[in-house]
N, C-alpha and C positions, 0 to 999 in steps of 0.2 A: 455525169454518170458514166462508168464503166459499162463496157459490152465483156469484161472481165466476168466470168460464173466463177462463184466461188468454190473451189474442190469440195467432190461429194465426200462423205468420211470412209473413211476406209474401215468395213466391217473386217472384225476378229472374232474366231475362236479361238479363244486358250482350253488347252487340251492337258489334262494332267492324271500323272500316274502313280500311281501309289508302290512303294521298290519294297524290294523283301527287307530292308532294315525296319520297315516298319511295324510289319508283323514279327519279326523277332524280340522287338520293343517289350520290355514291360510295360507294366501299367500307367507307370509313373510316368516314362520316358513317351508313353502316347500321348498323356495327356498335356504332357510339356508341347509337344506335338499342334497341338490341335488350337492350344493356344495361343502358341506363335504364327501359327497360319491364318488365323481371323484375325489377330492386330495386323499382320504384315499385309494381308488382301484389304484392311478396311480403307473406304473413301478412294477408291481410286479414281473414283471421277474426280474429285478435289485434288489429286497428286499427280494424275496424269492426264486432265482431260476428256476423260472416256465417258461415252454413256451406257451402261449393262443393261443389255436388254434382257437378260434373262439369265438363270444356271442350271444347271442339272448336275446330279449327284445320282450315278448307278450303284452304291453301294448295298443296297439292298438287296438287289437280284446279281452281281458278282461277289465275288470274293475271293480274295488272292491279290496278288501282288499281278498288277498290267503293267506287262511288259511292251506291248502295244495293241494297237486298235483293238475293239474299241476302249476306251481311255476309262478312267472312272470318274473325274470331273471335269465337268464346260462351263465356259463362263462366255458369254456371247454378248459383243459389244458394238458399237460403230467410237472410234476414233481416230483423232485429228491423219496419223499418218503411223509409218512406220518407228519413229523412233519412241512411240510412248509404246506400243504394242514391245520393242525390244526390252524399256523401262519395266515391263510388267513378268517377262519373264523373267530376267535378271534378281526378280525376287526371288527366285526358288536358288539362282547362283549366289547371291547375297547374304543372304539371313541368317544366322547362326542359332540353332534349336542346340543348345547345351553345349558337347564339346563338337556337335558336326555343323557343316551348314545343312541348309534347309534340303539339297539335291540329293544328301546321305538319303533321305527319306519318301522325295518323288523326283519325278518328273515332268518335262514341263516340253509341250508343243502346240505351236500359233501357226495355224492358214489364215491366211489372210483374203478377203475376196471383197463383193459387196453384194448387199441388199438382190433379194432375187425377186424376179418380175410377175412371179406367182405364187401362191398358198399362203397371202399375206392376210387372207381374214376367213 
């Protein structure tokens, strides 16, 4: 047996913004939108290893286009390391939503830290 611990996960927030090309959008161009954003975010534990501990979405109580903090969606995970949390943002650089990619329309920011030592119940 190893005296080897195995690395704790490395907790993420992926922090995302919603850009003024979105609200310029029609209707049609949003909902293309919105679509591409759920297939492209789904199973990321399957694709990248992560475990989601949770999300949040403020859109109810902001409105407008976040330019920064605070953000309009979190997605709050513990994974293996740096390079799947790079994997995950790379989606908003990657994905093509019609004739733009997906970054014409947010934004995308990850802190990385871990698990904090209180307010866990």
């Amino acid at each position: 047996m190893s005296d080897q611990q195995s690395p704790e996960p490395v907790r993420a927030l992926i922090c995302i913004g919603v850009r003024d090309a979105f609200f310029a959008a029609d209707a049609d161009e949003r909902k293309l939108v919105f679509e591409t954003t759920k297939a492209a975010f789904a199973d990321l534990s399957g694709r990248f290893g992560v475990s989601v501990i949770g999300t949040f979405d403020d859109d109810t109580l902001q409105v407008g286009p976040s330019s920064a903090a605070p953000w309009t969606a979190y997605i709050l995970m513990d994974t293996p390391g740096y390079e799947s949390v790079r994997s995950i943002a790379s989606i908003i650089r990657d994905t093509p939503v019609g004739d733009h990619l997906m970054w014409h329309y947010y934004k995308i920011e990850a802190r990385l830290g871990r698990g904090l030592f209180f307010g866990t119940e």
